[in-house]
Every structure is written in structure tokens, then in C-alpha cells.
N, C-alpha and C positions, 0 to 999 in steps of 0.2 A: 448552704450552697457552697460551692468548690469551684474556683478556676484548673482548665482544663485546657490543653494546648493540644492543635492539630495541628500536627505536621505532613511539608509536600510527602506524599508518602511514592514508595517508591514501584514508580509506573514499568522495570522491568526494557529490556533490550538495549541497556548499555546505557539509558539516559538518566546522566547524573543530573540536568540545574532544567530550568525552564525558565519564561518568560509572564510574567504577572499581565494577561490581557485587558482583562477586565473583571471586575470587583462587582458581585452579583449583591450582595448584603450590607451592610454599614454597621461602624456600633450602635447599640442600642436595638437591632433587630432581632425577634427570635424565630430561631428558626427549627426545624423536625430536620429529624435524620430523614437522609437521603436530598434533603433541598440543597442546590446548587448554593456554591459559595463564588466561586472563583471559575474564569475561565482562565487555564494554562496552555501557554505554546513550547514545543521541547524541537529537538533537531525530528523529529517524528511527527507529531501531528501536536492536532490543536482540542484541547478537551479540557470538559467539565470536570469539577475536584467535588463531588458532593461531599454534606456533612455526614460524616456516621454516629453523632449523636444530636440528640434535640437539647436544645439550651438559648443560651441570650448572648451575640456578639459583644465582650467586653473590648475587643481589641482587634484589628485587620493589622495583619506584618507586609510593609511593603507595598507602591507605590508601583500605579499601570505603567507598563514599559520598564519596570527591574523584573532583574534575573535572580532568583531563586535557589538553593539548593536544598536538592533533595535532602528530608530529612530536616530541613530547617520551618521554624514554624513560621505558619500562617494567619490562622483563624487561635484568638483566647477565646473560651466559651468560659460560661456562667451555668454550671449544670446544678443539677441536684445529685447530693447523696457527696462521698469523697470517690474520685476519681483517680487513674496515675495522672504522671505528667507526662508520659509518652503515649501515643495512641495507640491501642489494640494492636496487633497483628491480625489482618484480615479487613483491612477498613475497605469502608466502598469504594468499587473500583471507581478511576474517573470515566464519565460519561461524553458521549459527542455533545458537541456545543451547539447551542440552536439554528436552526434553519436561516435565521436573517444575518446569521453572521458578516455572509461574504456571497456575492451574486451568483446565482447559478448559471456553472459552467454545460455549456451542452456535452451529453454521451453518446454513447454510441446508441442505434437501437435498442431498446428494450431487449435486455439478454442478449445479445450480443457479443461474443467471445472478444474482449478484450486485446489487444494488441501489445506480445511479449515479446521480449529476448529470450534468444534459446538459454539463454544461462540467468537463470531470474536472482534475485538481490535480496537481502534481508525485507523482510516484513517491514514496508515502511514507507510512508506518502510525501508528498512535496514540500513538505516544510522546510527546504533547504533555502527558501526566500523570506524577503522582505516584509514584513507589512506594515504597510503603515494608514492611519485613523486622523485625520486630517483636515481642519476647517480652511478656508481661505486667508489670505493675506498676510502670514508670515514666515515666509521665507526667505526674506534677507539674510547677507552674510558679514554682515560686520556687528557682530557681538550682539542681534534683536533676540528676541525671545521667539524661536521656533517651534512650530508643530510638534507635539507629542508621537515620536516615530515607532509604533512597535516594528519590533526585530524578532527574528528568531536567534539564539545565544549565535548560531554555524555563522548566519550574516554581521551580525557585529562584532565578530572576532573578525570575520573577514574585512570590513570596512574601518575596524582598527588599525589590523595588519599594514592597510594600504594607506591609512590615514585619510581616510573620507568621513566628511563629517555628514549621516547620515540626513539628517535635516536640512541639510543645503540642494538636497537631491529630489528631481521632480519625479516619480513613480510615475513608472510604464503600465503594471498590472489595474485590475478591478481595483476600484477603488480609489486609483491614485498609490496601489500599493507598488513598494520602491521591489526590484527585482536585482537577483545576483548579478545582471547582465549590465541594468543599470549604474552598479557600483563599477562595473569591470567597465564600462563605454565612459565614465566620468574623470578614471582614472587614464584611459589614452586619452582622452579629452584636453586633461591638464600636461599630458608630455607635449600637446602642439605649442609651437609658438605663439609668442602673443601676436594680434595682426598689427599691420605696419599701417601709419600715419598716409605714408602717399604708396601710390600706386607699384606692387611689389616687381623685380624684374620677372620676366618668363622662367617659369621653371622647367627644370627636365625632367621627364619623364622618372618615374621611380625606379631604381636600381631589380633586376631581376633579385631571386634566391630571396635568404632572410627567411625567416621563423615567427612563428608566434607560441609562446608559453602560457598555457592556458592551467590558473592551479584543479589538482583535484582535490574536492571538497564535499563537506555536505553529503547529500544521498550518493553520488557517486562515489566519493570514496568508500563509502560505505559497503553500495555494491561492491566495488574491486576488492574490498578488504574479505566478503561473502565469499566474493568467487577464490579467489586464491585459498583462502581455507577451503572448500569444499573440492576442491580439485587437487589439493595436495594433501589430504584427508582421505579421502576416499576413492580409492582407484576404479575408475569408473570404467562401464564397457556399456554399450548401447545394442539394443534389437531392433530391426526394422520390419514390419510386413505391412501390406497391404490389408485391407474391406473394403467387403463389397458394402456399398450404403446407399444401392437401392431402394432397397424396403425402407431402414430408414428415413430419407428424405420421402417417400411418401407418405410416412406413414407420421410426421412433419406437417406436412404441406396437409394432410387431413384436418392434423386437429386444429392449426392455423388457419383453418377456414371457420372452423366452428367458434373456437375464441375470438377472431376479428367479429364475428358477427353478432355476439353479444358482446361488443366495447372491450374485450379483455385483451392484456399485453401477450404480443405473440413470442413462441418460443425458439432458441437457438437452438444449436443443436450440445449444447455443454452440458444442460443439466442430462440430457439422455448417455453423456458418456459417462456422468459423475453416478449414473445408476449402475452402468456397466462397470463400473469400478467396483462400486458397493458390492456387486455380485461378483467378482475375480476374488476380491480381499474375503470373500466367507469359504470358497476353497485353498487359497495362497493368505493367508493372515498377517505373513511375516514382513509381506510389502505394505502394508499401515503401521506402520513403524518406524519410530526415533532411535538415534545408535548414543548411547551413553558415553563418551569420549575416557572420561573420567574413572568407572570403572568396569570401562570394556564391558557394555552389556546390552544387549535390544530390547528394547521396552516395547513391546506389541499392545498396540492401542485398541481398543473394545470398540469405540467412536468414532466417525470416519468424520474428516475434518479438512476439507481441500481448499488448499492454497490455488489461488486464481489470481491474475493479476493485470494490470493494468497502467499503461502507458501513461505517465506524467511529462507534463517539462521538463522535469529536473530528473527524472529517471525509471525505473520500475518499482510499480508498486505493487505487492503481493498481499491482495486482504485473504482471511480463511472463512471463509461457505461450514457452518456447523453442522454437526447432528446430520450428515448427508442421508443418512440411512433411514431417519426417520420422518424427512420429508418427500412430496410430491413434486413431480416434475415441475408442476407448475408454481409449487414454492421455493424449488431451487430459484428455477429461471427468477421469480423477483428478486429474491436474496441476491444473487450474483448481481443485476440490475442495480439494485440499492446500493451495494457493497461500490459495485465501480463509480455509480455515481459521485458516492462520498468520497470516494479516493481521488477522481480529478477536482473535487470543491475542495480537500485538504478539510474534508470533516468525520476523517477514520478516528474510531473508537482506541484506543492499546488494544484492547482485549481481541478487536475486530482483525489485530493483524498478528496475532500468537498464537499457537496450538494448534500448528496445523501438522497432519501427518503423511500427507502427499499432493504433491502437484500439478498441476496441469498448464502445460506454454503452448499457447497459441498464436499463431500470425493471422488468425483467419482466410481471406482471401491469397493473402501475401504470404500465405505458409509453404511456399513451395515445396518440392518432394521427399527430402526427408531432414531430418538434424542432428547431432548429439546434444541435447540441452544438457546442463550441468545440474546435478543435484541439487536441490536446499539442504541442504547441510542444518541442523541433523536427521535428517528425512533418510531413505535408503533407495528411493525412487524417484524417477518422473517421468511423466508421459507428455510428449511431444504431440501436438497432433497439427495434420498439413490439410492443403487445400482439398477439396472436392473436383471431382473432374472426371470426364467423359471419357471414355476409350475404346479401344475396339479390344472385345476378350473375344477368346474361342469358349463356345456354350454346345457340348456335345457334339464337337467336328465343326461348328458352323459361327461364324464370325459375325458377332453383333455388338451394339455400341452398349455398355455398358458403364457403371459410375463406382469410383473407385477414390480410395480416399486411403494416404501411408499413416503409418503409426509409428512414431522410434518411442522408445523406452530407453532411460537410463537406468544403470543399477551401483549401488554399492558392492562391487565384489568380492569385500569381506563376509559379508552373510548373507548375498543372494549366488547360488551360482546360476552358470548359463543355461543349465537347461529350465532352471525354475524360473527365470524372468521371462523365457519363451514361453512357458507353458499359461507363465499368467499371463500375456499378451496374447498368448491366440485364447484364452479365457472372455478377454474384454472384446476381443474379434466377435466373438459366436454372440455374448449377449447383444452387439450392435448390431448384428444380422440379421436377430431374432427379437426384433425391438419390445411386439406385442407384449413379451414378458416384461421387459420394464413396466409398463403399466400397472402390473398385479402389485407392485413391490408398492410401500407410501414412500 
């Protein structure tokens, strides 16, 4: 037998340490690869560290509620045979953390187009807060022994920074978990005066003007840091037209009658765009595609892989919808479904929010008539999509109410030009106008 060290391995988009949540194993346990060991929280989400080999826990590093860094070990195993002392390259990736984690947040309807910024943000969910795990009765502040507060690293640097000690602090969120707002409402808290013994004199009204400093942090900064690179990266130019989505909506509004009527989740209209995508990118290729910074190059993706995103507290979340091409309408719509749902519970996968090769930002109802959304960067597109709406067209001389719905597209105009971003937009027009053909495609 061989002792055998696993280390946080490293989970990719910038995240060096995480947070130790909870300790799935003990010494003395054995366990088979792929069984969860550990649940970790990073400034990104919150996920399981499976084991990548089968052996016997001789040793756990580290203690729920510490922070971690990548690359430092975790789990000693007791394996057979000799072993190195650093882990593979390629170990298991980490997994979403169980369903009972944290209380489920309500979503939008079932498939549902999610609610975006026109300029969406790094791949990445809410974990710019608090959380905390917490029994009753000790929260005193003169030196008691307090609640074990889990943190994500972004919030305990921040309630460092401000010198808040995070255990004196009563959580607004599920659970009793403590929130970025709560640290910031604790800390005005303590600039007021202490109150006075007798009855204080009238005061006056509060002086106009005056400011509030609000830090950027966390997924915010994050985003700002996304958009600034991808707008001074990539010089962007947008298309706009119109479709008609007549046909489409009825043709909608059909098969939502027949899935409602056998119990089945009904569909948005996103997975039928992400079809019409699949079919522009098999004539236009070059729009499924990441631009190499490094050594000036476009890597044209075989796999269509659409970032979709989805509105948090703390800011935009963009998971990625896999394998678009080789699923059905009907398994987009749950995918996207699932995906958002995990994203406002703060239970995306790493894997669930990397790899994507094009976009889609929607405001749904509130998508008004057009936009320039900003690239993801390294992506070389995105498509904008707005509201539905009724209008009066001319139909061969003759004025009738028809339904009409805008398109913008952005482009990277280093290796798309203008007329190739128009041609693939009026591409994804024609398959939306002619939906029946979606359906042939899985």
C-alpha cells in the first residue's frame, strides 16, 4: 500500500483558493473513484471535488469554513500499488453539490429565456456572497464562541477589509445566510451614533447633495473586468433586422398544447432559435468560434455550445447549453431550464459555465427594439434577441396586423466582415420563418 495525496485541483477561470464547505468522508473511510469527498465554494460557484482514485481516507487537510488553495492538498489516500505524490493531470472534474444544499429559489417558467444584459459577463454564478450554516444561540460579541460562518474567499476579504467580524452578523439570505449587503448595511450601521441616555434635541432635516461609494467587487467586478477586455479587444460592429414570427409562435402555441396535455414542460421560444443558430453556423462556420489572443488565430468549433444567461442578485450569469446540434427542441428547453435553475440556487457546475462558442442575451418581454450587446470575449459573436410584437405590415398592397420580432447581432470585426454577419443573420431569419424545419434536425 502507498500514501497518495489529492490536491484542490485546479477548477479553471481565474479561481486560485476556495472555501472547505463541507467534508463528505472522514479518515478511516473508503472510498471508489468518482465518490464525492468534499464540497468547495470559489468566488464562482459552489461544487463537489470527487475522488479520482479508489483507496482508504488516511488523512482530511483542513477544517469547514477554511480557504484552500488551489493545488494544495486535501484528501491522503491509502491506495494500492505505488502512486506519484501529485495527482494525474485530468482528474475528475468537480461535480454540482447536492439538491439539499441550499433552498430552492423559484425560476422563471419552464424554459423561459432568462433575463440578460445586453453586454453579458464572464461565465459565472452568485457566489459573490455570504453563507452561512448556523444553529441557534450563539451570537454574542464579547469574545463567546460563535457560529461556524461559511464565506466565500470575495466576502471575507471584503468583511476583513471593513473589519466586520462575520459571526456577529445576523443573515438576511436562505438560511440565515449572511449577504454582501449585509456586511455593507452593518458597517453604515456602526458609523451612526450611539443613541443618547435622554430625549435627543430636534434634528434637521438632512443636508441635500452628498454621495455614496459603493465598492466593486465580486461577480461585478468581474463582469466590468469581461466587458472592458472584450470591447477593447475586439472592435465590434452590430446588425439589426427584423422576423416575421408568425409561423413561429404558432407553430409554438401547437406543440404547447399537446405537451401541456400530457404533463410535459412547455417550450420558450430559445431552444427554436438555438436550432436556427445550429443551421446558419453549417453554412457561416466561422461564427462558432473562439479568437486565440495569444497566437492570433480562430479556432472554429465542430460543437455548437450556447452561452445563455441568467439574471442573479449579484449579477449575470452565463451557463453554456452543450452539444446544441445533437439535441431536441425539447431537450434544449429542459437543459436551459435546469441550467437557469442552478444558476439562481448558486448550484452551477465549472464545467456547466466554460466552453461555450456563442451567445444569446435576452430581456424577454423587456427586450425592447434593438441593442448592441458586447461580445464574450473570446467568442466572435452574439445575438441579441427583443420582444415580440404586433404591427401593422403592408402584405401585397394591403395593410394587416402582423408580429414581428428585431434581431441585433454583434460581430468581431477582425474575422467576421460585414457582409458575412448580415448573411448569417438573414440565415438564422429564414430558418425562424420556416420553423417546420427545425423539427427534422434532433
Amino acid at each position: 500500500m502507498a500514501r497518495w495525496e489529492f490536491k484542490l485541483p485546479d477548477i479553471g477561470e481565474g479561481v486560485v483558493e476556495g472555501e472547505i464547505v463541507k467534508w463528505l468522508v472522514q479518515p478511516g473511510d473508503q472510498v471508489v473513484e468518482d465518490q464525492p469527498l468534499l464540497e468547495v465554494m470559489t468566488d464562482k460557484a459552489t461544487v463537489v471535488i470527487p475522488s479520482p482514485r479508489r483507496g482508504k481516507v488516511v488523512e482530511t487537510v483542513g477544517k469547514e469554513g477554511e480557504v484552500t488553495k488551489v493545488h494544495s492538498t486535501l484528501v491522503v489516500l491509502e491506495v494500492e500499488g505505488g502512486a506519484p505524490a501529485e495527482p494525474q493531470q485530468g482528474a475528475a472534474a468537480p461535480r454540482p453539490p447536492a439538491a439539499q444544499e441550499a433552498p430552492s429559489i423559484p425560476a422563471r417558467a419552464a424554459g423561459e429565456p432568462a433575463p440578460l444584459s445586453t453586454a453579458p459577463g464572464p461565465a459565472q454564478n452568485r457566489a459573490g456572497q455570504t453563507m452561512v450554516s448556523a444553529a441557534p444561540g450563539s451570537r454574542g460579541g464579547n469574545g463567546e464562541q460563535r457560529d461556524r460562518v461559511l464565506a466565500t474567499p470575495v466576502t471575507r476579504r471584503m468583511a476583513k477589509e471593513m473589519g466586520v467580524d462575520l459571526g456577529a452578523l445576523q443573515g438576511s439570505g436562505p438560511l440565515g445566510r449572511v449577504m454582501k449587503n449585509d456586511v455593507l448595511a452593518y458597517v453604515e450601521q456602526q458609523k451612526q451614533p450611539a443613541p443618547q441616555v435622554r430625549a435627543p434635541a430636534p434634528q434637521r432635516p438632512p443636508a441635500s447633495g452628498g454621495e455614496q461609494r459603493i465598492p466593486i467587487r465580486g461577480l461585478r467586478k468581474r463582469i466590468a473586468e469581461s466587458m472592458v477586455r472584450s470591447k477593447f479587444t475586439a472592435p465590434h460592429f452590430t446588425f439589426v433586422e427584423e422576423c416575421d414570427t408568425k409561423a413561429l409562435s404558432g407553430l409554438r402555441s401547437r406543440l404547447n398544447e399537446k405537451l401541456a396535455a400530457r404533463g410535459d414542460a412547455k417550450l420558450s421560444y430559445l431552444p427554436f432559435i438555438a436550432k436556427a443558430l445550429v443551421a446558419a453556423f453549417r453554412k457561416y462556420p466561422d461564427l462558432n468560434s473562439n479568437m486565440d489572443e495569444a497566437r492570433q488565430e480562430l479556432i472554429v468549433k465542430n460543437d455548437v455550445n450556447l452561452g445563455i444567461g441568467a439574471a442573479t442578485e449579484q449579477g449575470l450569469t452565463v451557463f453554456v447549453v452543450k452539444d446544441i446540434a445533437n439535441r431536441s427542441l425539447r431537450e434544449i428547453g429542459a437543459e436551459i431550464d435546469r441550467l437557469a435553475r442552478a444558476a439562481r440556487e448558486q448550484k452551477l457546475a465549472i464545467h456547466e459555465l466554460q466552453g461555450g462558442t456563442f451567445t444569446i442575451t435576452s430581456l424577454g418581454k423587456d427586450g425592447g427594439l434593438h441593442a448592441t450587446p458586447i461580445i464574450h470575449h473570446p467568442e466572435v459573436a452574439i445575438l441579441g434577441v427583443h420582444r415580440i410584437q404586433q404591427l401593422p405590415v403592408v402584405n401585397e398592397g394591403r395593410i394587416e396586423i402582423g408580429e414581428r420580432m428585431n434581431l441585433s447581432c454583434s460581430f468581431d470585426h477582425r474575422v467576421i466582415d460585414g457582409h458575412i454577419g448580415a448573411a448569417f443573420l438573414y440565415e438564422v431569419i429564414r430558418a425562424l420563418e420556416a420553423p417546420e424545419l427545425l423539427l427534422a434536425d434532433r
